[in-house]
N, C-alpha and C positions, 0 to 999 in steps of 0.2 A: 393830708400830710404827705410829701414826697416820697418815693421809697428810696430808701440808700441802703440797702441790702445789694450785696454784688449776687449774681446768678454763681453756681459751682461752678459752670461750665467757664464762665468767662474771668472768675478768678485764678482760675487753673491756668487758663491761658497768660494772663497776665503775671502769675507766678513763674510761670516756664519763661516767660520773657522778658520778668527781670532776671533769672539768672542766666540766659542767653549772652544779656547786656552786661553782666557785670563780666562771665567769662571772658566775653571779648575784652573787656576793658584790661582785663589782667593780664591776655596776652599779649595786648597791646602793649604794656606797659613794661614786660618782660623784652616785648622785640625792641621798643625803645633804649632801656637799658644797655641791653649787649652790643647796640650798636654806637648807644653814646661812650660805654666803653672802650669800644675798639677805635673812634675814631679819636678819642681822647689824648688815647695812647702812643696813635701814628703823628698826631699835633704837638703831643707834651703836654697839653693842655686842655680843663674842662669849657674854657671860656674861649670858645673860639668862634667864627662863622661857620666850620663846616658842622658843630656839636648843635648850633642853635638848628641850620639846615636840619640836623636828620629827627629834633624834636619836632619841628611844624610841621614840616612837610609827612609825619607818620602822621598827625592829629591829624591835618587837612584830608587825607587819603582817604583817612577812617570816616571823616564826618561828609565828604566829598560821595562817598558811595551812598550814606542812608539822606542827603539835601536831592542823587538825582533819582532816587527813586520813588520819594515824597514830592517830587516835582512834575514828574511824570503821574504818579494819580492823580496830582492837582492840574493835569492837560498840557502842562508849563514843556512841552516837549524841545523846545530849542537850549532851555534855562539845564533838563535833562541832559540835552546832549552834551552841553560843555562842560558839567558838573561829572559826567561821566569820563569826558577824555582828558579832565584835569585826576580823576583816579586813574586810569591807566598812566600817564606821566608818573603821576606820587606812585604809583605799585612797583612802575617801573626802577625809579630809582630809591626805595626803600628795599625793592626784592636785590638788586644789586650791590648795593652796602652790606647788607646782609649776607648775600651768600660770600663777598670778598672777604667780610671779616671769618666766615666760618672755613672757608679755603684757604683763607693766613694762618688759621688756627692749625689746621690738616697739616699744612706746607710745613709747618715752622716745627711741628712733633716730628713729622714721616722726616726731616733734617736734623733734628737731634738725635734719632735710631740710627741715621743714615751715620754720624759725626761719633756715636758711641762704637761705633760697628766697625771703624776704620780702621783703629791697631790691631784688631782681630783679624780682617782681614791681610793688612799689612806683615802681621805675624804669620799667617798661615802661610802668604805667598814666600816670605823668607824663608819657612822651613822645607817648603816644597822646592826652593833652587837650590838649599844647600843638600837636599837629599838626593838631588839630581846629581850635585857635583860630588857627593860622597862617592854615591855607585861607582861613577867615574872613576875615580881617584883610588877605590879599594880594589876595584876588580881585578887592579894588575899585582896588588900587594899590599900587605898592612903596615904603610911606611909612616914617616912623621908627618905629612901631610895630610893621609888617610886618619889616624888619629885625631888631630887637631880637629876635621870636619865633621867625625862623629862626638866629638865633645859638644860641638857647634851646635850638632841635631839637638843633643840631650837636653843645652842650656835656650835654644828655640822650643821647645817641647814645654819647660816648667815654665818658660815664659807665657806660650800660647794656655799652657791651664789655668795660669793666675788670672787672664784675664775674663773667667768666667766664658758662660752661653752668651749666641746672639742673639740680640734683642733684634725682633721682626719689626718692622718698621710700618708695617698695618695690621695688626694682630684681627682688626675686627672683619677688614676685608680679606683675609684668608679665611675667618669663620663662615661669614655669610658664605664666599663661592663654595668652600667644600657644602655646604645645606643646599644649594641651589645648584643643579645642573646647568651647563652653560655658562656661568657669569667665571670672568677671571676676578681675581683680585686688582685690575689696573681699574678694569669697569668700574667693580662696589667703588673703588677710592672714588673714582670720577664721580657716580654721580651720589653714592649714598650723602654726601656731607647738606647735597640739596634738599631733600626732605624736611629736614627739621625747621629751616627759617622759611623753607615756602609753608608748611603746614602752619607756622605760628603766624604767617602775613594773614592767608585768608580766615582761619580762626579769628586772630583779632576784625577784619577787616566786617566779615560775612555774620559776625556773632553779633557785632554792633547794629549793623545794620536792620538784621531780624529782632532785634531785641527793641530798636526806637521802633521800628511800624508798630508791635507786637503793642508797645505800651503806649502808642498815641491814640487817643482819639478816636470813634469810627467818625469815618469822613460821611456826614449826617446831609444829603441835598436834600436842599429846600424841592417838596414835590408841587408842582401847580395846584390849582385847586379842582377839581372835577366839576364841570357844567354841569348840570343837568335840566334837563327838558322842564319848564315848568310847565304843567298841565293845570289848566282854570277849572274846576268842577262847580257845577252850576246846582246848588243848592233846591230845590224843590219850595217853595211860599210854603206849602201844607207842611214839612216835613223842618222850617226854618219857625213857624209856628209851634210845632210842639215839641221842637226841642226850647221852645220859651216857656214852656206849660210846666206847672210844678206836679201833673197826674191825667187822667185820661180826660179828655171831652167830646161832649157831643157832637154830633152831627150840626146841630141848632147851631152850637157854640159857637162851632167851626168856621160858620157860614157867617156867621154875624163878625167872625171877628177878620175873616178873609174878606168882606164886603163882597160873597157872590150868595146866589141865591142856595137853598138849600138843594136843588137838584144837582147844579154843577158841582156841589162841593163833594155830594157822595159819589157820583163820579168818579170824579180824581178821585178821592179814596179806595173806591175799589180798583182804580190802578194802582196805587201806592200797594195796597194788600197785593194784588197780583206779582206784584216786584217785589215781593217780600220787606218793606219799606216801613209797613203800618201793620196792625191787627186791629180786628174790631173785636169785642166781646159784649155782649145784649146783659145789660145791668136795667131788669126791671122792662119797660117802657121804652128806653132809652138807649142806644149804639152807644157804646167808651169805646173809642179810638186813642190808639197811645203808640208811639214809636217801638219796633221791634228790638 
């Protein structure tokens, strides 16, 4: 009966390699999403070519890296190299959709801080010229002009409070540089927004991949068959005789049933005994010769 028992060792592995595969799948399918999203959104629409573009070409990418590296153990090295530089194009331009849509996302927050920010700062600069032209205007005396432009400050003043604090327009890149010595806040903006969609490319991309070798097959070659030397052994008549004999015989026997005389046959027998081949043992009268 067959054994269908999996070994620990190799069910283990093939447990860690379905969930490899499925994680990828799910990151996969998350990087899909947000870019079918975004592109949805710059088209107006879910049913476009560019929305069908960024579905195929993410599946191709993915299944494009685990087709050249099962083509390559399979020797297929030319089938490899095109199936590889067809992923570089798909990484290429999946990693680029990707990080555009997450840099539109960046651009269009850090523009609405920038858009809430504006009467604040339009108000600040107001109060700052009219307090310039107060000083002016009081230093020589507290006339009706001098008045008017400190009413001016007072009503820029409850202005500038109503509009509340400014909102920082990258709150996470001021945290990161102040934690890290060196980096500004221009840097983090620049590059932090890139982590997140390249880390979700190669997860999806490198989890699939490890997860199909993980769960295929072992690639089983047929091995030739091993020669080996056949060597003829040349059987002994005395020694092809009593392995016919159902118990020991005589010397007589021997000779009557080898058709040589009884001299020659003890002969040979006491070579065969010397070769440790035969024994004799004296039953009576009579030598019994029997196979050792």
């Amino acid at each position: 009966m067959p054994e269908t028992t999996m070994r620990p060792g190799r069910a283990a592995s093939a447990l860690g390699s379905g969930a490899a595969f499925s994680t990828g799948l799910a990151c996969l399918a998350v990087d899909i999403w947000t870019n079918v999203d975004f592109i949805a959104g710059v088209d107006g629409s879910y049913w476009s070519s560019s929305v069908a573009a960024v579905v195929v070409v993410a599946i191709a990418t993915a299944v494009a890296l685990s087709a050249a590296g099962a083509s390559t153990r399979r020797g297929h090295l030319g089938i490899a190299a095109g199936l590889f530089a067809g992923f570089l194009c798909g990484a290429a331009f999946s990693l680029s959709a990707t990080l555009d849509r997450v840099a539109s996302a960046r651009d269009a927050a850090v523009q609405r801080a920038r858009a809430a920010n504006a009467p604040l700062h339009e108000a600040r600069q107001a109060l700052t010229e009219t307090r310039t032209a107060r000083d002016a205007e009081c230093a020589t005396g507290r006339g009706p002009k001098c008045r008017s432009l400190e009413a001016k400050v007072d009503e820029l003043r409850r202005e500038l409070g109503g509009l509340g604090a400014e909102r920082v327009e990258d709150s996470m890149g001021v945290r990161i540089a102040a934690m890290i010595p060196g980096l500004t806040p221009e840097q983090v903006q620049l590059y932090q927004p890139v982590f997140l969609p390249v880390a979700l490319f190669l997860f999806a991309n490198f989890l699939i991949a490890f997860g199909l070798a993980g769960l295929a097959p072992p690639n089983r070659r047929e091995t030739p068959p091993k020669i080996i030397d056949a060597q003829v052994v040349e059987i002994d008549p005395v020694v092809a005789v009593l392995q016919e004999q159902r118990g020991p015989v005589s010397n007589r026997k021997l000779a009557r049933i080898m058709g040589w005389s009884e001299a020659t046959t003890s002969r040979r027998v006491e070579a065969l005994a010397r070769e440790g081949k035969v024994s004799k043992t004296r039953d009576g009268r009579a030598i019994a010769i029997r196979l050792t």
